[in-house]
NUFILO-545808 format. One record per residue (C-alpha): residue number from 1; residue in three letters; x negated, y, z negated. Coordinates in steps of 0.001 Angstrom, whole numbers, plus 500000, padded with zeros to 6 digits. Example, Ala and Ser with C-alpha at 12.3 -4.5 7.8 and 13.67 -1.06 7.14 Angstrom:
! residues 2
1, ALA, 487700, 495500, 492200 $
2, SER, 486330, 498940, 492860 $
END
This chain:
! residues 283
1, UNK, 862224, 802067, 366519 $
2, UNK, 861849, 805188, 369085 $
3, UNK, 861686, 804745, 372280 $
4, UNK, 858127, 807072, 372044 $
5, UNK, 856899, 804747, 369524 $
6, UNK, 857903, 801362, 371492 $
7, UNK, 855688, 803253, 374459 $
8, UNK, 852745, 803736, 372064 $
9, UNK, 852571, 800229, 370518 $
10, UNK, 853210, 798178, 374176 $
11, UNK, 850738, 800474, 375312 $
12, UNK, 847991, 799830, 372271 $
13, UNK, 848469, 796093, 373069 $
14, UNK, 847877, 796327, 376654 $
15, UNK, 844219, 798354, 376396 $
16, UNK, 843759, 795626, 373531 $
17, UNK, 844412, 792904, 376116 $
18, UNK, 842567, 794805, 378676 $
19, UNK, 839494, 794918, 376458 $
20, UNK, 839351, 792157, 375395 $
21, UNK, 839320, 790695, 378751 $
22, UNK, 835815, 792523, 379725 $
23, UNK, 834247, 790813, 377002 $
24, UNK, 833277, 787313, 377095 $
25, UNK, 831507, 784512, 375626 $
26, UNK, 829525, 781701, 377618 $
27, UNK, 830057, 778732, 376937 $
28, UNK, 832904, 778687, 374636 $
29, UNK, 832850, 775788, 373358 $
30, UNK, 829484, 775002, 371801 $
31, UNK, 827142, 772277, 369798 $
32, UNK, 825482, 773074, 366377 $
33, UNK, 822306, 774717, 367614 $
34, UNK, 822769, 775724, 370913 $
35, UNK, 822988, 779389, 371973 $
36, UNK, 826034, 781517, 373033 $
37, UNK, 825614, 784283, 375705 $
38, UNK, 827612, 787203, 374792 $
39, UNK, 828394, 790001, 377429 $
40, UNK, 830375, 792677, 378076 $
41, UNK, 831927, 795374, 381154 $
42, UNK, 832363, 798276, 378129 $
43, UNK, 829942, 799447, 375714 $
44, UNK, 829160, 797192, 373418 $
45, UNK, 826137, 797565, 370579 $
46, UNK, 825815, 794226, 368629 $
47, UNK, 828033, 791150, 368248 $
48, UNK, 829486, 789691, 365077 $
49, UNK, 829879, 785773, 364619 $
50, UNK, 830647, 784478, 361254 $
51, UNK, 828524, 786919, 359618 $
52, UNK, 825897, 787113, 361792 $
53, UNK, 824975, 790131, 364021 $
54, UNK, 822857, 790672, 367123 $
55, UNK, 821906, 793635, 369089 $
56, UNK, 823429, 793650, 372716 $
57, UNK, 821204, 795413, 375049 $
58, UNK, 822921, 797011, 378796 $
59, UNK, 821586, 796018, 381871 $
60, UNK, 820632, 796830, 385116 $
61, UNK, 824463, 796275, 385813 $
62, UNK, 824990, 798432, 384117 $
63, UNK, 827013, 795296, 381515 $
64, UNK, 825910, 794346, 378201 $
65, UNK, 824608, 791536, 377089 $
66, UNK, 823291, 789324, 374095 $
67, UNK, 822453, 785953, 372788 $
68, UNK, 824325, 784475, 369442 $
69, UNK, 822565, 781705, 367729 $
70, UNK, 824647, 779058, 366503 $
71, UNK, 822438, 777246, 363665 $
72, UNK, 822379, 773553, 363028 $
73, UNK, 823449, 774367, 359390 $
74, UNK, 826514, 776609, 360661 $
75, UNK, 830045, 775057, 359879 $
76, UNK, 832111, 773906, 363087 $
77, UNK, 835281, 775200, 363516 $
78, UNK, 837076, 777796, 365750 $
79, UNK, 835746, 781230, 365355 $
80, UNK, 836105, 784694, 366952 $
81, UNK, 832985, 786377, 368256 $
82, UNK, 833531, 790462, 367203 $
83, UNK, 832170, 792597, 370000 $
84, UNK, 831059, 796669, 367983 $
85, UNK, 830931, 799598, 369544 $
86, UNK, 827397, 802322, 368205 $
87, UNK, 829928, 802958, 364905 $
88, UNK, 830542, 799610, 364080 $
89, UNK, 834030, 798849, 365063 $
90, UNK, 835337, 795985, 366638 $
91, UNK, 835732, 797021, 370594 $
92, UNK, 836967, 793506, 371682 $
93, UNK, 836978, 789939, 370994 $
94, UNK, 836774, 786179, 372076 $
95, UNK, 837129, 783003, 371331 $
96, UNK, 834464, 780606, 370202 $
97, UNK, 834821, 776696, 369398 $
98, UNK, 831922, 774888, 367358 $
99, UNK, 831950, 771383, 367876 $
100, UNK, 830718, 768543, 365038 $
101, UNK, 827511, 767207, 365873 $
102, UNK, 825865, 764656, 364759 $
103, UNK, 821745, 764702, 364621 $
104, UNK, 820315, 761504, 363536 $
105, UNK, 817398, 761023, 361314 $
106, UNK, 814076, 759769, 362442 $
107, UNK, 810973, 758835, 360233 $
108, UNK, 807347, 760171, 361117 $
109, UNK, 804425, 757962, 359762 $
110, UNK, 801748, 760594, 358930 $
111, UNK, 797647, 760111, 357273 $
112, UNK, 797812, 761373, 353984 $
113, UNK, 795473, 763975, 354771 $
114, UNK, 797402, 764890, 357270 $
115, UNK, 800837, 765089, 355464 $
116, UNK, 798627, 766980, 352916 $
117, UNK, 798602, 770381, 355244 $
118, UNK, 800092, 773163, 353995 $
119, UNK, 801121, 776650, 354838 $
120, UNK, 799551, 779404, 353250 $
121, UNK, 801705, 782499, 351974 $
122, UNK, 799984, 784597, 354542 $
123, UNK, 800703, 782070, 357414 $
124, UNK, 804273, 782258, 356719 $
125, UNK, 804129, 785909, 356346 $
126, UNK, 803133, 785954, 360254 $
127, UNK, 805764, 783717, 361354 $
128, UNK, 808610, 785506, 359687 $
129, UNK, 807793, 788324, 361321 $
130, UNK, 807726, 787375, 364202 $
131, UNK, 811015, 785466, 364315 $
132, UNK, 812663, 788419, 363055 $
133, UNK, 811349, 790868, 365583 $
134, UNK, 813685, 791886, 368448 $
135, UNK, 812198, 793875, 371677 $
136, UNK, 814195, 796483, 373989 $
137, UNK, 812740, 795343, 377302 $
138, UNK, 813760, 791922, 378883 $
139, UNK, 811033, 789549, 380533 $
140, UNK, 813351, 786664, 380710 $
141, UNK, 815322, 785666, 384009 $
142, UNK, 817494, 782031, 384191 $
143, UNK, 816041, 779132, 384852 $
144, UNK, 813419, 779017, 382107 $
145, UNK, 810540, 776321, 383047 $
146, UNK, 809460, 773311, 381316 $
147, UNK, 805875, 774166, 379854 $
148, UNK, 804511, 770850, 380235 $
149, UNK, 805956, 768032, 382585 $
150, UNK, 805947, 765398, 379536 $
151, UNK, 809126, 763103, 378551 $
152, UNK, 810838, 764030, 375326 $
153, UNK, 809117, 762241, 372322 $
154, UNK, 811255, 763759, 370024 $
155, UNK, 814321, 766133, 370590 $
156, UNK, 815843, 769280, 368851 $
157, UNK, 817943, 768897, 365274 $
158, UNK, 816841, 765218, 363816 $
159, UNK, 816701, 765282, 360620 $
160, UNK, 812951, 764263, 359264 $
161, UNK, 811429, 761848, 356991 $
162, UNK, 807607, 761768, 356280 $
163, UNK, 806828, 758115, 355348 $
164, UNK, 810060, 757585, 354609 $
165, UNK, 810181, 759676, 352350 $
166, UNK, 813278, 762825, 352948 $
167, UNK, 811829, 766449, 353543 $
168, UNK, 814958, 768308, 353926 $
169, UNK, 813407, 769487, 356834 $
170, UNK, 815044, 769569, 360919 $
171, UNK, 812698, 768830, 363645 $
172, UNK, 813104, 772749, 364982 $
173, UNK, 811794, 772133, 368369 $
174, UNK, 811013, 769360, 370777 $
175, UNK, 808183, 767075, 370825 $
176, UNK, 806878, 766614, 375588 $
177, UNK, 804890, 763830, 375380 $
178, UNK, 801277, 764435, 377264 $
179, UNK, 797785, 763615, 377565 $
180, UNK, 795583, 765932, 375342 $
181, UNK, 794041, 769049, 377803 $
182, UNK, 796610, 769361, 380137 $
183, UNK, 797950, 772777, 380177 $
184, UNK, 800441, 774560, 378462 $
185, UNK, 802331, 777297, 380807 $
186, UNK, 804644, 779945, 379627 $
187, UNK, 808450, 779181, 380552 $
188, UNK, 808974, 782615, 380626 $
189, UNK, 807411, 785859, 381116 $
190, UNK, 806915, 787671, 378121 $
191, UNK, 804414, 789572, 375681 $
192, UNK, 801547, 787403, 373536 $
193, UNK, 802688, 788511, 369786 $
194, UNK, 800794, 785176, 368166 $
195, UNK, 797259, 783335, 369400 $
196, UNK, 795787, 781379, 366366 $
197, UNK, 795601, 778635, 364724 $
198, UNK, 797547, 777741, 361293 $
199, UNK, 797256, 774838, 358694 $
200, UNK, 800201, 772783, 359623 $
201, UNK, 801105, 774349, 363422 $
202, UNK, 797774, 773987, 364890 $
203, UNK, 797061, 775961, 367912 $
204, UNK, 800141, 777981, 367901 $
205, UNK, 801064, 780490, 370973 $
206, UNK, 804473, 782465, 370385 $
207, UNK, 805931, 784837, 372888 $
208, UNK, 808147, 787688, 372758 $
209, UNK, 810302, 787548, 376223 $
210, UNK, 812373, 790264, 374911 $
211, UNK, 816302, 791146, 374166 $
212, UNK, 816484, 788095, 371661 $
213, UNK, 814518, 785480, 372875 $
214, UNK, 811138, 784184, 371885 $
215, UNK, 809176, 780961, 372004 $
216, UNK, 806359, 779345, 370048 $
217, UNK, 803861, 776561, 371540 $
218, UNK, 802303, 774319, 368514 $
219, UNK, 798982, 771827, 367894 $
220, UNK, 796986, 773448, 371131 $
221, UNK, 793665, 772267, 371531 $
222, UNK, 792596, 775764, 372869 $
223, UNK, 794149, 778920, 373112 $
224, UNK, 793430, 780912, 376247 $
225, UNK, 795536, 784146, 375570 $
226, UNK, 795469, 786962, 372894 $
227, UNK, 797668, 788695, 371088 $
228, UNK, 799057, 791912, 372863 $
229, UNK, 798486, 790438, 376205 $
230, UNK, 801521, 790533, 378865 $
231, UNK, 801951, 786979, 380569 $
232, UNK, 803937, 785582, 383549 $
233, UNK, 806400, 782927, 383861 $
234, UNK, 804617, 779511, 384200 $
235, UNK, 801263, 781185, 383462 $
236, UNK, 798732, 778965, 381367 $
237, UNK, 798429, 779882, 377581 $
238, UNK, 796724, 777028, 376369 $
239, UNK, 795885, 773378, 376346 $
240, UNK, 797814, 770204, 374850 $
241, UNK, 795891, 768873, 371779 $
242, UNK, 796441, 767504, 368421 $
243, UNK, 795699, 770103, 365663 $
244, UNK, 797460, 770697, 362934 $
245, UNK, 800338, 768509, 361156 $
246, UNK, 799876, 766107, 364208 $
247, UNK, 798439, 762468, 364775 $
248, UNK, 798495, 762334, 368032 $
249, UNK, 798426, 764220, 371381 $
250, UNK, 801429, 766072, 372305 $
251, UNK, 803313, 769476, 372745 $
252, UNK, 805845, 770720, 369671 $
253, UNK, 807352, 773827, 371431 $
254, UNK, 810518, 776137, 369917 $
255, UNK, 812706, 778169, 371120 $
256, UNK, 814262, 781236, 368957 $
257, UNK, 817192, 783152, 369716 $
258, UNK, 817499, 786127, 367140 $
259, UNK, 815508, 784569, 364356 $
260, UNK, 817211, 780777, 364888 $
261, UNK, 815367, 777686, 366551 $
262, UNK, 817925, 776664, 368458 $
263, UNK, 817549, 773617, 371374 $
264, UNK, 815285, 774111, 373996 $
265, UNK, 817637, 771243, 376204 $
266, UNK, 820306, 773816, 376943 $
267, UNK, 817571, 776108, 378508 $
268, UNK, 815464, 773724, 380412 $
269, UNK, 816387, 770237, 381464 $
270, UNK, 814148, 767299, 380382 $
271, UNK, 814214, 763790, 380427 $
272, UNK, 813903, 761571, 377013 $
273, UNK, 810881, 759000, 377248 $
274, UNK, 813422, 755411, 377921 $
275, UNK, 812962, 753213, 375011 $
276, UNK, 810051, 755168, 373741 $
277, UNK, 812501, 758326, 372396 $
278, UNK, 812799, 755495, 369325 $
279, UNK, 809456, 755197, 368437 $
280, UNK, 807957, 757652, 365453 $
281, UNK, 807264, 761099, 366694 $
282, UNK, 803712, 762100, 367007 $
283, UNK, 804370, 765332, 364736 $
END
């Protein structure tokens, strides 16, 4: 090998080192459904885990940055996260573990009519697009509040049973337990993209807070903002109730991250209700 050529490849390894150290991942070691925060000192346009790509957006830092979903029903493992430049190729890379976790089942005892609610073709319609919408402009800033004060009922990932009977179905969100009318306040600022009520979600809020992250508030009582309007962080939207799929007060709340519920724990801390966490969930 020349000399020249020995130059060239040391030298192609060390601005690979070098760029791969101004891209990182946060945490990187993570849980099945728990979010990774991707970000970078170079241009960067999306990032590629395992198949799945999300938009990176630059900020007033003039760094970019992201959130990767990691889905309950992804396969743990050690993974690299691919960092792409506007033509696609890889820019820089890092390392990502997936840890096994375990998510227990839990059984919900529901009225018949109740477990009878359904969601109609056009309800679905709505709520697809909305998950898969991703905004340009960031409302978000860390910490995200709790929207209620409420012990967990009924946490993020368990798998559910409806009289005992298997659904197939994850509990997507968290259950706060609270008295029905106390109000429901945004945990982050963000734009008003669904006010109505469904079949099976009740009095359903969702909000856009922009680069990647949304939320939806379920089973409302009342709703006390429309669709299109901008609200602040910790700003009332509605009021806890018990429509919907539900037999009982409480507040079902989700958090997406690029189209995935992922668990609302790793953004804002709560506290599970004692011995009560055991009991059947009220949705």
């Amino acid at each position: 090998m020349s000399i020249t050529l020995l130059v060239a490849l040391v030298y192609a390894m060390m601005a690979s080192a070098a760029a791969a150290q101004k891209c990182s991942v946060k945490p990187t070691a993570i849980s099945l459904g728990q979010t990774v925060r991707v970000s970078c000192q170079i241009a960067a346009s999306s990032a590629r885990l395992n198949g799945r790509t999300v938009r990176m957006f630059q900020q007033t830092n003039g760094s970019w940055f992201g959130l990767m979903p990691v889905a309950v029903a992804d396969v743990p493992g050690a993974y690299s996260v691919e960092f792409l430049g506007e033509d696609g190729a890889a820019v820089a890379s890092a390392k990502l573990t997936i840890r096994a976790t375990r998510f227990p089942t839990q059984n919900v005892v529901l009225a018949p009519q109740i477990e009878a609610l359904h969601s109609t073709p056009e309800d679905i319609e709505t709520l697809t697009a909305f998950r898969k919408s991703v905004s340009d402009e960031r409302f978000w800033d860390d910490p995200l509040t709790a929207p209620i004060p409420g012990c967990v009922l009924s946490p993020f990932g368990v798998k559910r049973l409806h009289n005992g009977k298997p659904t197939g179905e994850i509990h997507a969100g968290i259950d706060q337990r609270s008295a029905a009318g106390l109000p429901v306040h945004a945990v982050a600022g963000g734009a008003v993209k669904i006010a109505q009520t469904f079949a099976v979600l009740g009095g359903t809020v969702a909000l856009d807070h922009g680069q990647g992250l949304e939320t939806m508030y379920l089973h409302m009582s009342k709703l006390v903002v429309e669709p299109g309007a901008q609200v602040k962080k910790g700003e009332v939207i509605g009021y806890v109730g018990a429509t919907g799929r539900a037999n009982g007060p409480h507040l079902h709340w989700v958090v997406y991250v690029n189209g995935v519920a992922v668990n609302p724990q790793q953004w804002v801390a709560l506290k599970a209700c004692g011995a009560e966490k055991a009991k059947p969930s009220t949705k």
